[in-house]
C-alpha positions in Angstrom: -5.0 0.6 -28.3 -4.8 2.4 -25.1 -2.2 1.3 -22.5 -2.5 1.5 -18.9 0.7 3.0 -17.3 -0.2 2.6 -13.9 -2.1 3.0 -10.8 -3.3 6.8 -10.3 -5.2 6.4 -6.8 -6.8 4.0 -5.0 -9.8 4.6 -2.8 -10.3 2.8 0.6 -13.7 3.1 2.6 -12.9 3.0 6.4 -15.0 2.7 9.1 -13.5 5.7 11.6 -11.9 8.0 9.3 -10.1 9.7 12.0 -9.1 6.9 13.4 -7.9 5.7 10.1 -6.3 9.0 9.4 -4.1 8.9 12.8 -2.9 5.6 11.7 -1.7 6.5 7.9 -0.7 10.1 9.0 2.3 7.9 11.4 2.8 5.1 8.5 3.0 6.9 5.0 5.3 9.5 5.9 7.9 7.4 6.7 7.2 5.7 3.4 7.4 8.6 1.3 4.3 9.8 0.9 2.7 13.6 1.4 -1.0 14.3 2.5 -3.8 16.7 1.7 -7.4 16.7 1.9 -11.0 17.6 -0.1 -14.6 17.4 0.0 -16.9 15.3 -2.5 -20.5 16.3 -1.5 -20.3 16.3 2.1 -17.5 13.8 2.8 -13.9 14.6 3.6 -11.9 12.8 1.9 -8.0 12.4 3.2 -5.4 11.2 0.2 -1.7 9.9 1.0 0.3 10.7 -2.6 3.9 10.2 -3.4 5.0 11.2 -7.2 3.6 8.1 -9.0 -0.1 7.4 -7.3 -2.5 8.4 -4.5 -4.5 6.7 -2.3 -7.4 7.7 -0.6 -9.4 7.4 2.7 -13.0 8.0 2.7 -16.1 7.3 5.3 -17.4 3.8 4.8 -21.0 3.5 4.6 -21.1 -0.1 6.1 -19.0 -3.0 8.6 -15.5 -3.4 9.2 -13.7 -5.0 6.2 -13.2 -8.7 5.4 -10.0 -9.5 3.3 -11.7 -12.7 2.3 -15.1 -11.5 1.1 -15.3 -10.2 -2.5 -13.3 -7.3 -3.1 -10.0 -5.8 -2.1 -7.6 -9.0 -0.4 -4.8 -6.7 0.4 -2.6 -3.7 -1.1 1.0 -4.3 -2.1 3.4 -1.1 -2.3 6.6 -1.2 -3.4 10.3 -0.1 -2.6 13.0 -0.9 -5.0 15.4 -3.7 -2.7 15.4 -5.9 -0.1 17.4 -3.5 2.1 14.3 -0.8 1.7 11.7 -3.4 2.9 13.9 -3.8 6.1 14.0 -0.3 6.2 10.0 0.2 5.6 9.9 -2.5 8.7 12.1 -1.0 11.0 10.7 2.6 10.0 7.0 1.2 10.8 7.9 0.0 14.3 9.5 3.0 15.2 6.2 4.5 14.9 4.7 2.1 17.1 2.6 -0.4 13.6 2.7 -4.0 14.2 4.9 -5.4 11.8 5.5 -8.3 10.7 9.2 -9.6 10.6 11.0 -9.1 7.1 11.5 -12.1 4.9 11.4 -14.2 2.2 8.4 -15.8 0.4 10.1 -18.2 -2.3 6.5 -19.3 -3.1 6.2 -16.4 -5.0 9.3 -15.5 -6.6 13.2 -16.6 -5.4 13.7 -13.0 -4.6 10.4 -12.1 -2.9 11.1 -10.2 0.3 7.8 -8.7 2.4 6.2 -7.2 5.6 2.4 -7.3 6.3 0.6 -5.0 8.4 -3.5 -3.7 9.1 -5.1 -0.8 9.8 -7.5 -0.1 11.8 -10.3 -1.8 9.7 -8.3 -4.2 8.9 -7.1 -3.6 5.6 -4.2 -5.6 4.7 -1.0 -3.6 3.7 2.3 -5.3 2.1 5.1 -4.0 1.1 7.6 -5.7 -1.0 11.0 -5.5 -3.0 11.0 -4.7 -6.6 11.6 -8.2 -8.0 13.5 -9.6 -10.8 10.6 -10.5 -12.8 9.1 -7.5 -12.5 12.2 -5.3 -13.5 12.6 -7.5 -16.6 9.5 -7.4 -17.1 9.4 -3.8 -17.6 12.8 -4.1 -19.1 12.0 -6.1 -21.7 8.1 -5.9 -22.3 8.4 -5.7 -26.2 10.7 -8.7 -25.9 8.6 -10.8 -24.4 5.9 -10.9 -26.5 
């Protein structure tokens, strides 16, 4: 059997691709990631990469987005500690992103640290600590059963 090894891009539809692109062109440098561009057909297409996946922007051909409608709730990237999602936070305001405050969301795991911010069509973006779980998880995958 064939085994997924990980996200290689993700594509988000936005209403105002410059608009959009002004917005990610302040955020994802400061976390990490490099940019270039390309054409499919006629449509630019804008794509934020960093060594392990891409993401990217392209013109929406519809409304603004609902996180609650079928389809995409939000997109979660992450940084390996707690200290880097305090970093990612304080990085973001710099740039001028409303941010919300770094903490902890025992709900999910004990050791669950997050921010949560938009863009411009309203695309929720988190970013969050590389947990526990998930580390043994990889860790220990054939373990586990």
């Amino acid at each position: 059997m064939a085994q997924i090894t990980g996200i290689d891009h993700i594509y988000l539809a936005v209403s105002d691709l410059a608009v959009s692109e002004a917005f990610y062109d302040r955020a994802m440098p400061a976390l990490g990631f490099r940019k270039n561009r390309f054409k499919i057909g006629d449509d630019p297409h804008v794509q934020y990469y960093n060594r392990l996946f891409g993401f990217v922007l392209r013109p929406a051909r519809g409304g603004r987005h609902d996180a609650y409608a079928p389809g995409l709730h939000h997109l979660c990237l992450r940084v390996d500690s707690e200290a880097d999602v305090d970093a990612a936070a304080a990085a973001l305001r710099a740039l001028g992103a409303d941010v919300s405050e770094p903490r902890h969301y025992p709900d999910y795991a004990p050791d669950y640290r997050a921010i949560f911010f938009q863009d411009p069509d309203g695309i929720r973006l988190e970013i969050t600590n590389y947990r526990q779980e998930r580390r043994e998880r990889h860790d220990r995958w054939h373990e586990l059963g």
